[in-house]
C-alpha positions as CSV (number, residue, x, y, z in Angstrom):
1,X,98.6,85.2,79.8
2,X,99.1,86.4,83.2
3,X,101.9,84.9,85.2
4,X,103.4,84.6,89.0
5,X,107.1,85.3,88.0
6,X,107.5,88.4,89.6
7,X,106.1,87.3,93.0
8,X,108.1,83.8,92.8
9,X,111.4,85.6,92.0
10,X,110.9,87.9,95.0
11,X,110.4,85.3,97.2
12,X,113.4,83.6,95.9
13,X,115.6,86.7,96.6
14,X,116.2,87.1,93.2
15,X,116.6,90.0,91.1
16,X,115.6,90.4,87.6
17,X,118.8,90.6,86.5
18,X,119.8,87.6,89.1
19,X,116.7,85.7,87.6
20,X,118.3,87.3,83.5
21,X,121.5,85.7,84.5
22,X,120.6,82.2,85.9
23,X,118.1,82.0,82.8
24,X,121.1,83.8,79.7
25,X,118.5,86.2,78.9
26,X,118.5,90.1,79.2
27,X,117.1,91.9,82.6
28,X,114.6,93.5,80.0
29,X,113.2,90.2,78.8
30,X,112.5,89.3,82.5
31,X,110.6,92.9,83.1
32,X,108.6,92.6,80.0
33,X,107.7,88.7,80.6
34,X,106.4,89.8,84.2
35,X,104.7,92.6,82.9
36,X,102.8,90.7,80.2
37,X,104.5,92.3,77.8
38,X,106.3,89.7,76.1
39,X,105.6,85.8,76.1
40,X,108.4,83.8,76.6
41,X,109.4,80.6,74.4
42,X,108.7,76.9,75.9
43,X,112.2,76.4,76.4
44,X,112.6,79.8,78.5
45,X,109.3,79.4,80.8
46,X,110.9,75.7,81.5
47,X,114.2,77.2,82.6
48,X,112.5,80.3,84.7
49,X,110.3,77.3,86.1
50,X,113.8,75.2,87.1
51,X,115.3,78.5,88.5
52,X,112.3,79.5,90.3
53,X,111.7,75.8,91.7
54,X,108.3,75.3,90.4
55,X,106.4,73.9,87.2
56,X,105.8,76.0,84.2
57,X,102.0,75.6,84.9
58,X,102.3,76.7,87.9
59,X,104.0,80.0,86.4
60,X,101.3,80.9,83.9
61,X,97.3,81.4,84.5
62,X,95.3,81.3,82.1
63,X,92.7,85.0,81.6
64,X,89.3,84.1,80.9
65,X,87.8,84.4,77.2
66,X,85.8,87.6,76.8
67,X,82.9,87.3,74.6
């Protein structure tokens, strides 16, 4: 699942570790979840949602079903 974090954060001023700290997760959990590396838990994509000032849906786009 592809997601908008990276481009939200940065135009929230926000660092990943800024973005870590406001969410009590690790800089590294906020680098692998932008880099679709790691998909976070319900409760984390609502908090980077609140912190960000958006929806989780708006967050998180969906990649199309290859046959």
């Amino acid at each position: 699942m592809q997601n908008h974090i990276r481009e939200l954060r940065k135009s929230n001023k926000l660092s990943q570790e800024e973005l870590a700290k406001l969410c009590k997760v690790s800089r590294q959990t906020i680098n692998a979840i932008e880099n679709d590396k790691y998909d976070p838990t319900l409760q984390l994509a609502f908090d980077i949602a609140f912190v960000l000032g958006t929806s989780v849906d708006q967050l998180f786009v969906s990649r199309p079903i290859k046959n």
